[in-house]
Structure formats: C-alpha cells, structure tokens
C-alpha positions, 0 to 999 in steps of 0.5 A: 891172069886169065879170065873164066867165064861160064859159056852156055852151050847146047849138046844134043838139044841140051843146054849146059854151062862150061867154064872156060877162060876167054883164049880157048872160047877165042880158040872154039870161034876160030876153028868153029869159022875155020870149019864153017860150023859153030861152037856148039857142034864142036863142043858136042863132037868133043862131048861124045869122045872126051875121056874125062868127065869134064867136059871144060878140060876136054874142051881145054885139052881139045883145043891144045891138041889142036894147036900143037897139030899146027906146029 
C-alpha cells in the first residue's frame, strides 16, 4: 500500500500542507530537476490551473497526465 504523507509547500508566499503519497512527491522532484525548477514552483503552477478544489488530486492528476505524455 502506498504511503501518504503531508508535504509542505509555498504557493505564492503562502505555506500550505499537501498530502501526497511518496511515488508522486518521487515524481514532483523529478520533473522538478528535469525542468531545473523546484517543487513549489510546480505545485504553484499547477495550483493556479487546477480544476478541483484539491490541490492533492491536481497534483495527483498532474503528474499522471504527465506520465501518460511520455508513453
């Protein structure tokens, strides 16, 4: 079973907790690297176009989109 854990993050200059499971936080520090920008400006980019509520699951669908790009 996956294990979730509370990430904290900054958007905008705000901290805020996600919780996310450990394979998609591994997934965030890859594409993070791979864009040579960190976390937090990922999540804060994916923050301001997310169509939920959640910013978890934006987060969560995020990174599965991403990875179904690289099929």
């Amino acid at each position: 079973m996956p294990n979730s854990n509370k990430r904290t993050v900054k958007i905008d200059g705000h901290i805020t907790s996600v919780f996310l499971e450990t394979e998609f936080w591994e997934e965030i520090l890859k594409l993070s690297k791979k864009e040579n920008t960190t976390p937090d400006k990922i999540i804060s980019k994916i923050d301001k176009t997310k169509n939920t509520s959640n910013l978890s699951s934006a987060i969560r669908l995020y990174v599965l989109n991403h990875l179904k790009g690289q099929l």
